[in-house]
Every structure is written in C-alpha cells, then in structure tokens.
N, C-alpha and C positions, 0 to 999 in steps of 0.2 A: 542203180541209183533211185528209177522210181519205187522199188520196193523200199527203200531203204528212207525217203520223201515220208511215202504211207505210213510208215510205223513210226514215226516222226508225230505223223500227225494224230495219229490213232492214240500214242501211247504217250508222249513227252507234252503235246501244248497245253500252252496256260489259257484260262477266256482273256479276251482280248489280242492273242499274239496272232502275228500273221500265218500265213502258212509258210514250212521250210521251203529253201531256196536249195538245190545244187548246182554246182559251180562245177563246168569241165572246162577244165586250161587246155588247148592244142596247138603246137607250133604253126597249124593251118587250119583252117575251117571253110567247110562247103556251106554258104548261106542257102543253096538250094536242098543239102542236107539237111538242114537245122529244120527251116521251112518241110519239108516232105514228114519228118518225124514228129511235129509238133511241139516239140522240147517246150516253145514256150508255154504252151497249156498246160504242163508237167509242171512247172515250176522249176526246171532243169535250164540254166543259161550255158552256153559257150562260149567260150572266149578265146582270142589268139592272144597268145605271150610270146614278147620278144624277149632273145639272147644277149641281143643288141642294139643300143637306141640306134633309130633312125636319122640320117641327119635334122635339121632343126628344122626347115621348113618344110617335108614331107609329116614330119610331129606336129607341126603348128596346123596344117591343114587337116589333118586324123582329127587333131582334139576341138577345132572349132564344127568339123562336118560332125563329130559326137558330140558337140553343144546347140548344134538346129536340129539333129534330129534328139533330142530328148525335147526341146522346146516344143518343137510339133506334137511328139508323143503326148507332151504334157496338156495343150491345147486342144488336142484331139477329148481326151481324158476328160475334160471339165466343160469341152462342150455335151459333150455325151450325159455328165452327171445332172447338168444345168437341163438340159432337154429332159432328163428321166422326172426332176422336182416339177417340170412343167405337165407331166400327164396326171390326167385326172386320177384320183385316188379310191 
C-alpha cells in the first residue's frame, strides 16, 4: 500500500489536494502494531470492522470515547498551529 500511496502521490495529485489516504479494514487490530509500524506517518489507517453491531451501550461508549479523542486530537492540532503563528519569522 505504501508503494502504491507514493505513485498516488508522484503521479495522480492535483495542487492543492491532500496526500492519499490508505484504509485497511481488520476484524482485529494490534494498536501496539499500528504504533511500532508507523502507519500513521504513511498516511496508511487501520481500522476494526464489525460483522455485528455491538449491543447499544457498549456502541454508545466506542462512539462518544471516538468523539473526545478526535476533540483532543483536534485541540492538540490548533494549539500547535497557534504556537507555530506565534514564532518569530
């Protein structure tokens, strides 16, 4: 997939456009494998897919704990960009 990312980026982008994304679905995923490989510096995500929803309140807590962590993420992100307008030029 990182090869295939590279020639994505080498050969297909427009100005402006982000860089391509890969997406791997697995019924499981090792977050200390994700982490050790660096997927996210690749631009490569993983993700677990379900066969079958979860009852409703083990789903209600997955999707709110995946709504404070993109919040943090996101806060993270803008404080970092805020600090970078603040150094000297």
């Amino acid at each position: 997939m990182e090869l295939y990312l590279r020639w994505l980026e080498e050969n297909e982008m427009q100005p402006g456009e982000d860089s391509p994304l890969g997406l791997i679905l697995c019924a499981d995923k090792s977050e200390e494998h994700v982490k050790l490989l660096r997927l996210d510096k690749s631009g490569i995500r993983v993700a677990r897919y379900l066969t079958q929803l979860p009852p409703r309140e083990i789903l209600e807590k997955k999707l709110h704990e995946a709504i404070r962590l993109a919040r943090q993420q996101l806060a993270q992100r803008l404080e970092t960009e805020e600090q970078a307008k603040q150094l000297p030029t």
